[in-house]
TIVEX-952999 format. One record per residue (C-alpha): residue number from 1; x, y, z; residue in one letter. Coordinates in steps of 0.02 Angstrom, whole numbers, m for minus. Example, Ala and Ser with C-alpha at 12.3 -4.5 7.8 and 13.67 -1.06 7.14 Angstrom:
2
num 1; x 615; y m225; z 390; residuo A
num 2; x 684; y m53; z 357; residuo S
//
This chain:
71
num 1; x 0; y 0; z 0; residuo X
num 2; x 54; y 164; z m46; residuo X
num 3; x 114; y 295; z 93; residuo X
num 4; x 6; y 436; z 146; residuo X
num 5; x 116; y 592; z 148; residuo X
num 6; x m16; y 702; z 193; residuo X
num 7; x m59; y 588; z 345; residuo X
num 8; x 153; y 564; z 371; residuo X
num 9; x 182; y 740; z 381; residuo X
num 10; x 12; y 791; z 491; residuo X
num 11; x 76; y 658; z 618; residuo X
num 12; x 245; y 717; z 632; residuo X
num 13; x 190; y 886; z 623; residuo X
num 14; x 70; y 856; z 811; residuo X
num 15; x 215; y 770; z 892; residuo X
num 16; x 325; y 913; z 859; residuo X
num 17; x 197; y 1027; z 932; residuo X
num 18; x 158; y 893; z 1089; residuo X
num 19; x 377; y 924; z 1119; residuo X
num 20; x 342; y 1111; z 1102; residuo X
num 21; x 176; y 1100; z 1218; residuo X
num 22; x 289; y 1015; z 1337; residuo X
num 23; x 437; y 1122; z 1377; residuo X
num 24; x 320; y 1268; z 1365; residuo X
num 25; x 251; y 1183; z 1521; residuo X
num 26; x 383; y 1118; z 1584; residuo X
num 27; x 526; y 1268; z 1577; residuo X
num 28; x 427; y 1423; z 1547; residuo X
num 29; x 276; y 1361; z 1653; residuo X
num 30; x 151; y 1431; z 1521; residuo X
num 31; x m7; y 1357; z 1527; residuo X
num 32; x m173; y 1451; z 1443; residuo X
num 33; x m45; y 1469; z 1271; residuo X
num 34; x 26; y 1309; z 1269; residuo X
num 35; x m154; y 1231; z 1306; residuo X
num 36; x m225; y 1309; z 1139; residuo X
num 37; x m75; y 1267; z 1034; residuo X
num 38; x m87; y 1094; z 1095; residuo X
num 39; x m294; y 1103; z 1038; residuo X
num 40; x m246; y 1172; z 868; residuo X
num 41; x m95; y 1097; z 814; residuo X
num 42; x m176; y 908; z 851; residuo X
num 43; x m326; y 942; z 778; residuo X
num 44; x m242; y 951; z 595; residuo X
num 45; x m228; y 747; z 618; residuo X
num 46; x m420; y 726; z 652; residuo X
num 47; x m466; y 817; z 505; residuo X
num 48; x m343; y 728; z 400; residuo X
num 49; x m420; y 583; z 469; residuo X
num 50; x m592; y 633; z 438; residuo X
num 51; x m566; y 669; z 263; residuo X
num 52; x m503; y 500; z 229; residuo X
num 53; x m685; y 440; z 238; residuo X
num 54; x m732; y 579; z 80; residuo X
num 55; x m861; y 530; z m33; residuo X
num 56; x m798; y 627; z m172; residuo X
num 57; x m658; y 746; z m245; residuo X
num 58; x m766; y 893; z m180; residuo X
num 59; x m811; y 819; z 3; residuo X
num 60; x m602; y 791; z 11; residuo X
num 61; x m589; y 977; z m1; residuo X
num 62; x m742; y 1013; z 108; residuo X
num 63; x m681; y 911; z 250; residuo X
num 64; x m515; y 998; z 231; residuo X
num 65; x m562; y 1169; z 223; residuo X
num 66; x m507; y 1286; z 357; residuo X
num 67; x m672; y 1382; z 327; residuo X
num 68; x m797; y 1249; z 429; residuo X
num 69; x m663; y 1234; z 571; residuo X
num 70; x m669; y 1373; z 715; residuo X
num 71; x m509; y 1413; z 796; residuo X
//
């Protein structure tokens, strides 16, 4: 089966910002920042995920779409 680089690169992508979510914790004791980014920068793998289940070209690029997500 052929790799997913879109999936690849989301998943590396949220465990770079866990590591940055955690020594913003851990050595600048941020919290309410760090929090958020955590939210955000995870959520790119769910909607990856979600638009693996796309019915067509069109419903791809719907799920996708930063214009249904709120922030």
């Amino acid at each position: 089966m052929k790799d997913n680089i879109f999936k690849t690169k989301s998943f590396a992508f949220a465990l770079r910002i866990i590591k940055l979510y955690q020594h913003l914790q851990g050595e600048k004791k941020e919290y309410v920042l760090s929090k958020q980014l955590l939210r955000c920068g995870t959520s790119i793998g769910a909607m990856v995920r979600e638009s693996e289940q796309a019915e067509s070209k069109a419903d791809f690029i719907h799920k996708l779409g930063s214009s249904n997500r709120s922030l």
